[in-house]
N, C-alpha and C positions, 0 to 999 in steps of 0.2 A: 448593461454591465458598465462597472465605473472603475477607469485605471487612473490609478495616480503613479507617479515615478518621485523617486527621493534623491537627488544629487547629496546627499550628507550637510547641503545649506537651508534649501527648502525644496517644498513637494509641489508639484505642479499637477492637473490633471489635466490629462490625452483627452481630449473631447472628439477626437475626430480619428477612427481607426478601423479596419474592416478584417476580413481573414481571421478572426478570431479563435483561437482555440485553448480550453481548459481543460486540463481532465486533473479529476481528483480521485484520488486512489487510498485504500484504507491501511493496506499490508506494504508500506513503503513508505520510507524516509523522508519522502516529498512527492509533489504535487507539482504539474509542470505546465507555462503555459504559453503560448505564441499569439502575435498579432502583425499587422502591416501600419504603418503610417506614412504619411504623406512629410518628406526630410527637404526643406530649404536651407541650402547649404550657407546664405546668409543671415538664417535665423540664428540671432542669438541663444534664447530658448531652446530651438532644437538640438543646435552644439552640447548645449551643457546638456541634457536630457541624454542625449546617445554616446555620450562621450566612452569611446573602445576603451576596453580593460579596467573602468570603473568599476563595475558590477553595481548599480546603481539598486535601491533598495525599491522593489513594487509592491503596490496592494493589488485586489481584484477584489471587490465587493458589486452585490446585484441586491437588488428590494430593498437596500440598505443593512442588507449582512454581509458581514467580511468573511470570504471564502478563499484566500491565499494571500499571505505576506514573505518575499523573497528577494531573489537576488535577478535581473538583469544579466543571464552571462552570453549571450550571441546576440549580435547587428548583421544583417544581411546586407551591403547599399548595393546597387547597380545604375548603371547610365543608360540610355539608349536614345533613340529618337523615340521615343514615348515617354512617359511621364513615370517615374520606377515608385514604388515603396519599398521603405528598409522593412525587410524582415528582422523581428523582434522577439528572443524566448528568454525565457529561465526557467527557475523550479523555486519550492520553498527552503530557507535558509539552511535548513540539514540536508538537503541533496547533496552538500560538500563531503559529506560521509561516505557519500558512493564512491566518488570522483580520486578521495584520496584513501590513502595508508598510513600507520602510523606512525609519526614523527618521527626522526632520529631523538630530538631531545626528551622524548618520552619515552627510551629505552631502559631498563630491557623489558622484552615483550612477554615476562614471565609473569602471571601476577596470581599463583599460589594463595589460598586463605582466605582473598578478597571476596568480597559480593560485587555483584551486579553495582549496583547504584556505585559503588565505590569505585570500580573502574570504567564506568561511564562519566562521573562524575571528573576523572583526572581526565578522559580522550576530550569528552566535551567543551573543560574549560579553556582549553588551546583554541579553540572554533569561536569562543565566546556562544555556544549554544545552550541556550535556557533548555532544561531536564524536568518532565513532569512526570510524576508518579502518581499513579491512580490509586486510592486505598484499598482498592483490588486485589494489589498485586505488589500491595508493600511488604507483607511479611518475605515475599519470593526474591523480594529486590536484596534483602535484610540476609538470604541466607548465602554464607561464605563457599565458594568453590574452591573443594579438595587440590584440584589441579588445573590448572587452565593455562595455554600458552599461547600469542597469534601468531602467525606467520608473517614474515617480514613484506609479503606482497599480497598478501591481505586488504581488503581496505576496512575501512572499521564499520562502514555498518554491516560488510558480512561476518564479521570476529562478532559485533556485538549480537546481532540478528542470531547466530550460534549459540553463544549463550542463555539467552533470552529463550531462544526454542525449547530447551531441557529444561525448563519449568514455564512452560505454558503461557510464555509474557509474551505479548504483542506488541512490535513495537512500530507506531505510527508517528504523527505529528498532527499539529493542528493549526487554524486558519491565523492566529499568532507566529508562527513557525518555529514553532516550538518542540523538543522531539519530547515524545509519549509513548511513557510506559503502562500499557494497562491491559483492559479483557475486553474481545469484543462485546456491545451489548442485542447477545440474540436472544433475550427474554423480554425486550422489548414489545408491545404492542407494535404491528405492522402498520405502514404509515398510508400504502397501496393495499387496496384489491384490485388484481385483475380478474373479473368472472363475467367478462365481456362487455360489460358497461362504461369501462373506460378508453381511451381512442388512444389505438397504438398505430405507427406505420408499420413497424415489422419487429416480429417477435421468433426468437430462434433458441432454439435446444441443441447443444452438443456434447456428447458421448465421445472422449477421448480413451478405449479400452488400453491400448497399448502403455499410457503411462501410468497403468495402474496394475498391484499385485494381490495374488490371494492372501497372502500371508508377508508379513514383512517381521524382521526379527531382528535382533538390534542385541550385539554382545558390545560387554564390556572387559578390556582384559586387568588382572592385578597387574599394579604395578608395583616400582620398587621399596617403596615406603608404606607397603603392607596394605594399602585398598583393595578391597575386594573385589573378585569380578563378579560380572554380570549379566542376565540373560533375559529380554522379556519379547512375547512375540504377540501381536493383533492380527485381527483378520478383518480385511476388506470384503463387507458383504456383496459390493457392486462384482464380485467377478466370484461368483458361486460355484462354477462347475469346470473351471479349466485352472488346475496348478499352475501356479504362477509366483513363485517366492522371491522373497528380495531379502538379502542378507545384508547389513552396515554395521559399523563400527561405532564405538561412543568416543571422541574423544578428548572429553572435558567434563567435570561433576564425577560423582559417586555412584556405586550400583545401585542407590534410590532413587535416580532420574535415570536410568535405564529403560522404563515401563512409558518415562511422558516422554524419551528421546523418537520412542516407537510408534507413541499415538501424534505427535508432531508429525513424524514424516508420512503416516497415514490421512492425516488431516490435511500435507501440501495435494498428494495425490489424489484427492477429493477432487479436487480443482478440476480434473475430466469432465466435470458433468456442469456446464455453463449452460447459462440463461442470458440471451442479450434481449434487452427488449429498444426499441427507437422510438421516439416522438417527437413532433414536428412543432415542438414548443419547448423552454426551458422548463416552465412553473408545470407541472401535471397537476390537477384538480385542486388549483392554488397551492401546492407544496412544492418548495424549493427541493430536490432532490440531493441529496447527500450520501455518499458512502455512509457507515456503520448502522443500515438501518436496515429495518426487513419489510417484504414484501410479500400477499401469497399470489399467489397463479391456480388458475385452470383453464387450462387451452387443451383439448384434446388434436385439434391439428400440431401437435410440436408432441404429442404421446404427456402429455400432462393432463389424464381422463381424471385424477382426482386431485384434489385441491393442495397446493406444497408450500411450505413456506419460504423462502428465499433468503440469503442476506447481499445487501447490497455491497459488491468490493469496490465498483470504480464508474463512476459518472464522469461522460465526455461531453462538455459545452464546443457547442460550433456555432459561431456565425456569423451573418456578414448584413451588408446595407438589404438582402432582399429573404434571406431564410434562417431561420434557427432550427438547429437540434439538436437532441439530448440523446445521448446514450446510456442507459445502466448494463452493466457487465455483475451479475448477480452467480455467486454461489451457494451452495448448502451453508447453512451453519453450524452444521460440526464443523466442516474446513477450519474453524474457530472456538466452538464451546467446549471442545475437548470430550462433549460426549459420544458414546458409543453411535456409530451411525448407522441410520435404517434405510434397507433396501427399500427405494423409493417407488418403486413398480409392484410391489406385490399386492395379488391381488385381482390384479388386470384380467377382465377374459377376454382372451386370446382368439374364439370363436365368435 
């Protein structure tokens, strides 16, 4: 892995750092990462490079592809009779989205009429944040919201992540740090097979029932200026036999995004059914591992007797002067395609 650090004069590269950790993640604003170095507190070089409350600008590239461009925001130093390393993190440039709310001078928090891109377009350029739109997902960006308001302690990527939800826009970033609007792509050819030919350290299945319902139903109510209400309700195939209902409210867009307000939040609760798989390498069978991508499995020790496809949400880089590993943290891809999704187990016998 190769870091470089950017003072805003010139870029230097960390040749020498251990503790390393990266993880990249598909359904979020940024991508986060940590490491240790060795800090001479009469190094010139060093000074400027850690220098507190800069937020100094980092890359991470590996094989010679860049896989995160960000900000520097924490220094860890310590002294001891031993020899210390500062700990070192940040995220990619849009993680400031999490962190804050929206400006006073960008008031007021009403933005009636507008579309998506339009008031992304006004939060963003306060941040100086580069906005990509996937031609996916341009018409969705293009259409104006009836009603929308944020709340003053909001922060904006959950206002924006809200809107974006009620028509089916994903919003990620990319190894530019760029924030991204688009679709996941699970029609993609799968990049893995696992059918036991390839070398895992440990591979694991979990079944989260509790945060998931039979049926979820999603009202909208009329409001004063004459929108309609509205009503649409899915069903969660993963819990077939025990009533389990989840009732929400709509509260932004028209009764036409009532039906994707529904399959959104049936799609977060997908997430119960995770796949982590570990490997004691970064590259798996020369492939650099990357979120947005899919994978199939069959493992019958994890109850995966037949073949499923996966999508990758979040790969974790670790490592240090003596081991590397990688983690994929994999879900369904409905979680993301917006299609109907199929009980995975059927089929199975039981005897």
């Amino acid at each position: 892995m190769i870091l470089k650090i950017n003072d805003r004069i010139r870029t230097r590269t960390v040749k020498f750092f251990s503790d390393f950790d990266l993880t990249l993640r598909y359904d979020a604003v940024a991508s986060g990462f940590g490491f240790k170095m060795y800090f001479d507190p009469d190094n010139l070089e060093h000074k400027e490079m850690l220098c507190i409350g800069h937020d100094h600008i980092a890359t991470l590239e590996h094989e010679g592809q860049l896989l995160l461009t960000g900000y520097i925001m924490s220094q860890g130093f310590n002294d001891s009779k031993e020899t210390e390393l500062v700990g070192i993190s940040g995220y990619s440039f849009p993680g400031i989205l999490e962190d804050c709310q929206i400006p006073v001078e960008l008031y007021p928090l009403q933005y009636d009429g507008l579309t998506l891109r339009e008031i992304s377009q006004k939060l963003l350029s306060y941040f100086r944040i580069t906005m990509v739109v996937d031609p996916s997902v341009s018409a969705e960006m293009d259409k104006a919201y009836e009603k929308t308001t944020a709340e003053p302690t909001q922060t904006i990527k959950e206002y924006l992540a809200s809107l974006a939800g009620q028509r089916n826009i994903v919003i990620t970033h990319n190894e530019k740090g760029h924030l991204v609007y688009t679709k996941a792509k699970t029609n993609r050819k799968p990049i893995l097979d696992y059918n036991g030919e390839i070398p895992f350290t440990n591979m694991a299945l979990d079944f989260g029932g509790q945060d998931m319902h039979s049926t979820i139903t999603v009202i909208k109510q009329a409001d004063s200026k004459g929108g309609n209400a509205g009503e649409a309700t899915v069903t969660n195939p993963f819990v077939p036999f025990v009533r389990r209902p989840r009732v929400a409210t709509q509260s932004s867009g028209d009764d036409n995004d009532t039906l994707e307000v529904a399959k959104n939040i049936l799609a977060d609760e997908l997430r119960g059914l995770k796949l982590t798989i570990t490997s004691d390498r970064w590259d798996v069978n020369g492939v650099i591992v990357k979120p947005n991508n899919l994978i199939t499995v069959k493992n019958p020790r994890i109850y995966l007797y037949k073949k499923a496809t996966w999508f990758i949400e979040q790969v974790d880089y670790k490592g240090d002067e003596k081991n590397q590993t990688l983690t994929m943290t994999c879900c369904l891809p409905e979680v993301y395609s917006a299609a109907e999704p199929t009980y995975l187990f059927k089929g199975i016998n039981m005897h």
